[in-house]
C-alpha positions as CSV (number, residue, x, y, z in Angstrom):
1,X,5.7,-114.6,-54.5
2,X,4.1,-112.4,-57.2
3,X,6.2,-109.2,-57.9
4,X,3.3,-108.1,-60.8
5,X,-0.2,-108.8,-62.3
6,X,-0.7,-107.9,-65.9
7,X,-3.4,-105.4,-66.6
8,X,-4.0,-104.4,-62.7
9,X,-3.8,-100.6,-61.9
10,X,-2.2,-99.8,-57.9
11,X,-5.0,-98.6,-55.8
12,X,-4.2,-95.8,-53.5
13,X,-6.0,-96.5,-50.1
14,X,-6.3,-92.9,-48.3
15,X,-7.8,-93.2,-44.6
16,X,-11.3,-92.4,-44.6
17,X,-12.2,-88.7,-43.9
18,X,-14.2,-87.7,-41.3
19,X,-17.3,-85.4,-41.5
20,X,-18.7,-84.8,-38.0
21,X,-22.2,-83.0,-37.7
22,X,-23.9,-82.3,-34.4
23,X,-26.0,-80.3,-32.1
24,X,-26.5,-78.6,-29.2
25,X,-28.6,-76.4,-27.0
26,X,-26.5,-72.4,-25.9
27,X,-27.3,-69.6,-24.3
28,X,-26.2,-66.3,-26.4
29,X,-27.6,-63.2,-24.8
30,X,-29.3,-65.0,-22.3
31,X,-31.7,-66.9,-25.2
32,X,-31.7,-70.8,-25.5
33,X,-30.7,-71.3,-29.0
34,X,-29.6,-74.6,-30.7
35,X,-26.3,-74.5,-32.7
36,X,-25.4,-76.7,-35.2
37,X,-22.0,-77.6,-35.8
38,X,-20.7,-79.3,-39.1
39,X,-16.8,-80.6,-38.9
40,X,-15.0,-80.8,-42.4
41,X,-11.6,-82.9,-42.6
42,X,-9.9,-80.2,-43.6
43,X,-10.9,-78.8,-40.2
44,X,-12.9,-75.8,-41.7
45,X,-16.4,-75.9,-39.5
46,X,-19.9,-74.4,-40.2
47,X,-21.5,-73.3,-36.9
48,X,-25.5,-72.3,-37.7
49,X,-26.9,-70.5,-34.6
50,X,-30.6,-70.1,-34.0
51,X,-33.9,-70.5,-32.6
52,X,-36.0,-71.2,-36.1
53,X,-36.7,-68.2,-37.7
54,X,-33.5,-65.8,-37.4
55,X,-30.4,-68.3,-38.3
56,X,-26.6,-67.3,-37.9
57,X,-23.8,-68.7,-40.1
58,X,-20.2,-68.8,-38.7
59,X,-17.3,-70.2,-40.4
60,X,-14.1,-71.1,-38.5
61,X,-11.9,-73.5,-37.7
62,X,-11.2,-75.8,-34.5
63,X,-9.8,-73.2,-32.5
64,X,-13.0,-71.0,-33.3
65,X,-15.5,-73.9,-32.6
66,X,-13.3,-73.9,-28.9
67,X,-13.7,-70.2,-28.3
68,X,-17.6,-70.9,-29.1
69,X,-17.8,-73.8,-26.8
70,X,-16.5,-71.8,-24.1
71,X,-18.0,-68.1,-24.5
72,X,-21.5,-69.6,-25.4
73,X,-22.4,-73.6,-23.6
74,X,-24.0,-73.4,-20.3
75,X,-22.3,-74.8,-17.7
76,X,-22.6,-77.5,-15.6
77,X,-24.0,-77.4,-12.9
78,X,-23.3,-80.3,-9.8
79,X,-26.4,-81.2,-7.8
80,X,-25.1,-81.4,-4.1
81,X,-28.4,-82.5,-1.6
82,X,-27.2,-79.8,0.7
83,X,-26.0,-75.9,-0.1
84,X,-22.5,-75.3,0.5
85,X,-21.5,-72.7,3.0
86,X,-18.4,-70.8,3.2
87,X,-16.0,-71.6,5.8
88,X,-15.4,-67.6,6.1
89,X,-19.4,-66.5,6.0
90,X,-20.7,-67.3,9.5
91,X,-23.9,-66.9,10.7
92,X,-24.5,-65.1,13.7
93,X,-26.9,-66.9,16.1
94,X,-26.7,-64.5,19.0
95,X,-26.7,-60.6,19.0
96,X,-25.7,-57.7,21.6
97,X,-24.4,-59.2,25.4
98,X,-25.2,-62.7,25.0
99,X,-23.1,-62.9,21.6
100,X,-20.5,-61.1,23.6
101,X,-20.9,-63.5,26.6
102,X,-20.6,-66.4,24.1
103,X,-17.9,-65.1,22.3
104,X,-15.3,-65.0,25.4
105,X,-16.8,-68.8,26.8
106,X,-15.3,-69.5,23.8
107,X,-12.0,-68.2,23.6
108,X,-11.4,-69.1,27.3
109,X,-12.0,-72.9,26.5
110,X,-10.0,-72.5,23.6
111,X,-7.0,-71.1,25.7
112,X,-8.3,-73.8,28.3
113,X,-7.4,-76.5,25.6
114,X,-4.1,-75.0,24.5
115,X,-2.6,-75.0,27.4
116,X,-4.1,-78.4,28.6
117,X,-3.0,-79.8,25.1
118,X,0.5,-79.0,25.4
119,X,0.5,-81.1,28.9
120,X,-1.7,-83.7,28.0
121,X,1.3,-84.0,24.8
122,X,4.2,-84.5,27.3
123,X,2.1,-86.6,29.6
124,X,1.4,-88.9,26.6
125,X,5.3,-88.2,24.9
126,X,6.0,-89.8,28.8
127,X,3.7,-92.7,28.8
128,X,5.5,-93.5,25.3
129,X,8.8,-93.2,26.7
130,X,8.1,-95.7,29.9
131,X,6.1,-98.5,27.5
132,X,9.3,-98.1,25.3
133,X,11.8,-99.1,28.4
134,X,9.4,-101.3,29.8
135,X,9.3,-103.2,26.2
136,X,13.2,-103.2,25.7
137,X,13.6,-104.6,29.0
138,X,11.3,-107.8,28.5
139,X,13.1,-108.1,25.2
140,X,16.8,-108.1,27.4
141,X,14.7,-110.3,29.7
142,X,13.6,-112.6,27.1
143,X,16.9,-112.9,25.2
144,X,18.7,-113.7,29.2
145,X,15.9,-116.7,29.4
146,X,16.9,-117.7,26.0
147,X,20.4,-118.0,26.6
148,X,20.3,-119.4,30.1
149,X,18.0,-122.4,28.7
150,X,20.0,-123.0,25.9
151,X,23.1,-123.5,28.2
152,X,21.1,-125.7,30.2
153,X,20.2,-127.9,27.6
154,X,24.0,-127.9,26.3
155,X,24.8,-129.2,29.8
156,X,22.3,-131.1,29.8
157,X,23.0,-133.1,27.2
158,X,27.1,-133.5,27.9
159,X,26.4,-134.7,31.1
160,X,23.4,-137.2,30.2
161,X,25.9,-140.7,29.2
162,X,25.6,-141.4,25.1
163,X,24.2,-138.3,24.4
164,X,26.8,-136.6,24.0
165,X,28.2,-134.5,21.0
166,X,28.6,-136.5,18.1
């Protein structure tokens, strides 16, 4: 293994330094303006704000360039096919008696459905109960057959001559 080359300076390899440069469309003051945003490695940034003719110069740092992005980009906006309503905004389809009228139809199949609800539970908590006795006792059934048949063929095979137990 070499230790040393004659005549040969060390090189000092430092990582590469990154210069970032881009741009993008704001809103400031309700105008569409283009900033331009230049990234030092040192993490100084140039931010040039304007539409052309009037241009603005800010110098900051990262956390300045953050505090731009979130006072100045327009947001996003999420195309739905349908509006949105509010669960809390309800329209109001009928108006004087007959909203009235509908209102308490309402309610009284609503308290209808309570009370039926609550019996229709303990029918069905009921039905669960039977199917479970009805399934443990064709298990105690089954395991009865089981043993039964397996005595049978234990007789079976003492009392057949030269099968017997070995």
């Amino acid at each position: 293994m070499v230790d040393s080359i004659n005549s040969v300076s060390t090189v000092n390899i430092r990582p590469p330094q990154e210069y970032a440069k881009y741009e993008y469309e704001v809103e400031i003051d309700g105008k569409k303006q283009m900033a331009c945003v230049e990234k030092t490695p040192n993490g100084r940034v140039t931010i040039k704000v304007g539409d052309g003719k009037d241009v603005k110069v800010i110098n900051t740092d990262v956390q300045g360039l953050m505090e731009f992005n979130k006072n100045y980009m327009p947001k996003d906006i999420l195309y739905n096919s349908k509006p949105i309503e509010q669960p809390n905004e309800q329209k109001e389809v009928y108006s004087g008696k007959l909203a009235q009228i509908m209102k308490n139809i309402a309610l009284a199949g609503m308290m209808i459905n309570g009370n039926r609800s609550n019996r229709d539970l303990q029918d069905f908590a009921n039905q669960q109960q039977i199917m479970q006795d009805n399934f443990n006792a064709m298990q105690m059934h089954q395991q009865a057959v089981d043993t039964a048949l397996q005595a049978h063929n234990t007789a079976v095979q003492m009392t057949t001559p030269g099968m017997g137990i070995v």
